[in-house]
C-alpha positions, 0 to 999 in steps of 0.5 A, a space after each residue: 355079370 358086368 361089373 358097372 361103375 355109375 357116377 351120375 344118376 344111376 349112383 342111386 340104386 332105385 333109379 338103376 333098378 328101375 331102369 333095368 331090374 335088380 343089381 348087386 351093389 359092389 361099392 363105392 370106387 374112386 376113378 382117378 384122372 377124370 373129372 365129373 362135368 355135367 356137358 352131356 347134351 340129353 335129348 331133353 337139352 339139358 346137361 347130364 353128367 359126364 367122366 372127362 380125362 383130366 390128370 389130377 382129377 377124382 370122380 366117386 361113383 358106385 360100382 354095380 354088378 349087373 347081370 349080362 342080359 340087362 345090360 341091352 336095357 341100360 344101353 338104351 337108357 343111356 341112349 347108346 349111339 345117341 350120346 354115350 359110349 359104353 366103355 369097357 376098360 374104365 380102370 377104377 379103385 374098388 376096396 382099394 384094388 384097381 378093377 377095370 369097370 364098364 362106364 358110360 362117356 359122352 360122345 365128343 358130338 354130344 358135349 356142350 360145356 354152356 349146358 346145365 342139368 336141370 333141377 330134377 336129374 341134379 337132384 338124382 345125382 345128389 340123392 345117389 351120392 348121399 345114398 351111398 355116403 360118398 365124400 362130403 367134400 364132394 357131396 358139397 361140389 356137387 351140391 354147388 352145381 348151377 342147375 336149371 328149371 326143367 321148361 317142361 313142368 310135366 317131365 320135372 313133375 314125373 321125375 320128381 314124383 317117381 323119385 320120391 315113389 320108388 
């Protein structure tokens, strides 16, 4: 099992499930020195989220232990060597306890700070964090994210469609 910290999308356990199989929900962790952006150019040009250093930064996400043969699937979901590095030293406080994670980071070619999320994946996000009950002032800093109107009205649809389906 792969101990997997997720702070984006994947926080929402049926979108993770749905990607990869079953996963073990481990709990919520805060990793300390990053901040969440949402810069991470997609194939679809839009921004997803993002952990970047930053020294009194705090970002909450959900740790998932993901069985080993799994985690082939999550690497390409996360399009691994097109936009995200997996990372296997990502240190992050888990029932009180500092644990090293494996965490997914934007390649420095994939970030473009002028890039938004579109409505949809914003949505996802929230759903997550919501779902696991991480802080409301977070929540609320979340939730305050400018988001953007997917152009194609086909993909927000099935996002959306499957969101409410899973």
């Amino acid at each position: 099992m792969i101990d997997y910290f997720a702070y984006g999308s994947n926080m929402w356990q049926l979108r993770l499930e749905a990607r990869v199989g079953p996963v073990h929900l481990r709990g919520v962790a805060l990793l300390e020195g990053c901040d969440l952006r949402w810069h991470k150019r997609s194939a679809d040009g839009s921004g997803k989220c993002d952990i970047q250093p930053l020294p009194d930064g705090r970002v909450w996400g959900v740790v998932y232990a993901i069985p080993d043969e799994q985690m082939p699937q999550l690497d390409k979901a996360e399009s691994v060597g097109n936009g995200y590095t997996r990372e296997t030293n990502v240190i992050v406080r888990l029932d009180g306890v500092l644990t090293a994670m494996q965490a997914y980071r934007a390649q420095p070619s994939h970030i473009d700070p002028s890039l938004r999320p579109y409505d949809w994946y914003h949505a996802l996000v929230l759903a997550g964090a919501r779902q696991h009950m991480l802080p409301i002032e977070y929540i609320a800093a979340i939730e305050r994210i400018a988001t953007v109107p997917d152009p194609v009205a086909e993909r927000g649809a099935r996002e959306r469609g499957a969101m409410h389906s899973r």
